[in-house]
Each structure stands twice: as structure tokens, then as C-alpha cells.
N, C-alpha and C positions, 0 to 999 in steps of 0.2 A: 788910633791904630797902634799897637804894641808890633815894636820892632825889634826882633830876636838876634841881639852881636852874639849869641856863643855863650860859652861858660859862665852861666849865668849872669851875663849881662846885657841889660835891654834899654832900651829908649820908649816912650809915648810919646809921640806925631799929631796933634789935635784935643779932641776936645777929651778931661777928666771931669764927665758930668752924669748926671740920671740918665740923659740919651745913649748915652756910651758905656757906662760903668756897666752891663749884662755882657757885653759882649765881649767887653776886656778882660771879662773874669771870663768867660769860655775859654777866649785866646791861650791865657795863662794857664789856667786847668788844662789844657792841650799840648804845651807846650813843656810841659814840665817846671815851669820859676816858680811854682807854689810852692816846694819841697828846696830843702838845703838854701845853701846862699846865693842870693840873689841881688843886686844894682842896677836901680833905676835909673835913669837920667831924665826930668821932666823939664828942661829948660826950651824944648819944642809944644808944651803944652800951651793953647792959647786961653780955653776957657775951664774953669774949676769952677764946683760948687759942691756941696758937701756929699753927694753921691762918692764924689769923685778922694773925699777924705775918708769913708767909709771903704771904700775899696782900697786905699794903699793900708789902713792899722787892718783889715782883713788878710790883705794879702803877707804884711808882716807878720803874724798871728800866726798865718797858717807857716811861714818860713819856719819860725819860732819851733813850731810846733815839730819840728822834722830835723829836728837840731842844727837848726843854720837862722843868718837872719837875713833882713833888706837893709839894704846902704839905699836911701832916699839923696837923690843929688837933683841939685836946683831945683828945690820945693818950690813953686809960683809965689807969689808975696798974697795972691787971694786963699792957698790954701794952710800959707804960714799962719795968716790972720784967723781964719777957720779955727784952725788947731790952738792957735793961742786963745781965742774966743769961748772951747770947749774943751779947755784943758788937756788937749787930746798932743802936746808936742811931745811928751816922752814918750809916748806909744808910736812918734815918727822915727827918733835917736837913735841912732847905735850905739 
């Protein structure tokens, strides 16, 4: 579940997986954190899999894209491993 603090900054509360990742990107598209700058905070995330790594370099992508970006805070150590796995950690970076 995507938790909206305000000027662009948010937390996710549970699971960053295939079961999840459709609905967090609704959230997000709804909610306006696609666009300009945005910070995550995932240290409440309990399960990851690479759904859930596809949806945060998407969601940075799209920040990018709207001239702002995503601060990733407390990446889980499964989706750190992910990204290191598929080369995918500077597309996590600020």
C-alpha cells in the first residue's frame, strides 16, 4: 500500500511484488508522484521480487521524464540483490 506524506514524499507498507505492483502504479498515477520529485521510503516493505524492481526504474523513469527524480530510501537487501543481479542499481541512484 503506497502511503502519501505530502510534497512528494511517500512510504510503501507491504508487499513490492507482481500481486501488488498493478495497483501501486494506479495509486501513483492517481496521486500525482509519477511527475516531478519524488521519495520513497521502502524500509516497511516485507516482500520484493522483481515485479516490484520493475515498478520503482518505471516509476523513476517516469519522474525523470517530467524533470524531477526518485530518492529510493531503504532499498530491501532482496531488491538491492535484484538490481545488483541485473545491473539495474544506477537506474535505482540519485
Amino acid at each position: 500500500m503506497l502511503v502519501d506524506a505530502g510534497a512528494g514524499q511517500c512510504s510503501v507498507d507491504g508487499d513490492l511484488t507482481l500481486a501488488t505492483a498493478g495497483a501501486l502504479w494506479r495509486q501513483l498515477r492517481s496521486s500525482g508522484l509519477l511527475r516531478g520529485a519524488s521519495s520513497v521510503d521502502l524500509s516497511q516493505v516485507k516482500e520484493s521480487d522483481s515485479a516490484g524492481l520493475a515498478l520503482l526504474i518505471a516509476w523513476r523513469a517516469s519522474c525523470q521524464a517530467s524533470g524531477g527524480d526518485l530518492v529510493v530510501k531503504d532499498l530491501p537487501e532482496r531488491l538491492s540483490a535484484l538490481a545488483r543481479l541485473t545491473d539495474a542499481q544506477a537506474m535505482l541512484s540519485a
